[in-house]
C-alpha positions, 0 to 999 in steps of 0.5 A, spaced: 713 274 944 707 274 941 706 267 940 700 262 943 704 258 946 710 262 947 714 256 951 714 251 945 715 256 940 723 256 945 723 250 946 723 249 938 728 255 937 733 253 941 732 246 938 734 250 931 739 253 933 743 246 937 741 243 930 745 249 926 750 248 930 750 240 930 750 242 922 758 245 922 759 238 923 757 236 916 764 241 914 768 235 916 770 228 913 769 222 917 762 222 919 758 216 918 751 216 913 747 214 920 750 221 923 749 224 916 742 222 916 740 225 923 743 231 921 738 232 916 733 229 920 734 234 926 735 240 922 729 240 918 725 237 923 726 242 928 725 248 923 718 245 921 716 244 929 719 251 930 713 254 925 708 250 926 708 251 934 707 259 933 700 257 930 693 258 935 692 250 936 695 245 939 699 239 936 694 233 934 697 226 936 703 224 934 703 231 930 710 232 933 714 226 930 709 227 923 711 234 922 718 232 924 718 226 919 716 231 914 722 237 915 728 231 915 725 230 908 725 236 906 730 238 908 734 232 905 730 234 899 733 240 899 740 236 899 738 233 893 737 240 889 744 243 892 748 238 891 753 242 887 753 248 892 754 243 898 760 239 894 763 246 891 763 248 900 766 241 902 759 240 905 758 232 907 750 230 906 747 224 903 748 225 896 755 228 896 758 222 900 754 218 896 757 212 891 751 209 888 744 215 886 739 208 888 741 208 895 740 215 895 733 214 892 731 209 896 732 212 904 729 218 900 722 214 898 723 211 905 723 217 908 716 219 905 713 213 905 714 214 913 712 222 913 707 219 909 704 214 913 705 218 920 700 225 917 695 219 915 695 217 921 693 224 924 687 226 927 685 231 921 680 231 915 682 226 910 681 231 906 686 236 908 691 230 910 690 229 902 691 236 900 697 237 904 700 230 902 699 231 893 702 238 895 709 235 897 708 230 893 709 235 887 712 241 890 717 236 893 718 228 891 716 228 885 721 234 883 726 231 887 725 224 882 727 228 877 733 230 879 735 223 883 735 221 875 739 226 872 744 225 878 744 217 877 745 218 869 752 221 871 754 214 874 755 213 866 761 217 865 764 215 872 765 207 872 758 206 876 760 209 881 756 217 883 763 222 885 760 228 885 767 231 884 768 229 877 761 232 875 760 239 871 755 244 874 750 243 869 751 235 870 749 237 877 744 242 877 737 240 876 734 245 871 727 245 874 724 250 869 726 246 862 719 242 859 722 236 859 722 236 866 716 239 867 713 234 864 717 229 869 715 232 875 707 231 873 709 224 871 712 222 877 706 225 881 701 221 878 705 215 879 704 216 887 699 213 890 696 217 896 
């Protein structure tokens, strides 16, 4: 292995693999939203790690437990966004075991609010740092606002209750290439304060 620190860069392979291996465990019912959150954290986190450990400088304080931080919330990002694939595979995440589309918002923003808050407290350039958070705010955050609104519109149809079962595949999938939700996703990027 060619990497500069081909010990971590292992490390952080073998931790993606248990964690793929612990994601089987999303195929069947009974877990708790606790398990299911963790799963999505480790998974995205540890892929995130696996990456940046291959770069030529060493982790910055607290950098590990950011860019962890920052994975789980892609990760949970790209739950959101596969909603209708994961419910047509019979896969439990937060939004397909989920009854109401505001809980899922909210642990979503809460889980930026602390990748974000650990990346400024990082020891890089304010200016990179802000570089890097606008990027996932809008590549990321803002995009998955959108989709969280068209997800919770669905609860109108259902009693209030989000079952994703009963929701067609256009009502599921977030069409990100549609100029109404362009315009949205710029929208939501203003609103966020970084």
């Amino acid at each position: 292995m060619n990497a500069h620190d081909p010990v971590l860069v292992s490390k952080y392979l073998r931790q993606v693999y248990q964690a793929q291996i612990e994601s089987k465990k999303q195929s069947a019912p009974g877990l708790s939203e606790k398990e299911i959150f963790d799963i999505t954290l480790k998974k995205g986190g540890v892929s995130v790690l696996f990456y940046r450990a291959s770069m030529s400088h060493s982790f910055a304080e607290g950098e590990e437990n950011a860019l962890y931080n920052m994975g789980g919330l892609m990760q949970f990002g790209n739950d959101i966004f596969d909603i209708y694939k994961d419910r047509n595979s019979n896969i439990q995440t937060i939004p397909t075991t989920a009854k109401k589309m505001h809980l899922v918002r909210q642990l979503f923003i809460d889980q930026m609010n602390k990748s974000f808050a650990l990346t400024k407290q990082l020891s890089y350039k304010a200016k990179k740092k802000k570089k890097h958070l606008s990027l996932v705010a809008m590549s990321l955050c803002s995009r998955c606002f959108v989709c969280l609104d068209q997800l919770k519109m669905n609860e109108s149809i259902t009693d209030s209750v989000f079952i994703p079962e009963k929701y067609s595949r256009e009502q599921l999938v977030c069409d990100m290439d549609k100029r109404n939700n362009k315009i949205k996703t710029i929208n939501y990027f203003l609103k966020q304060r970084l």
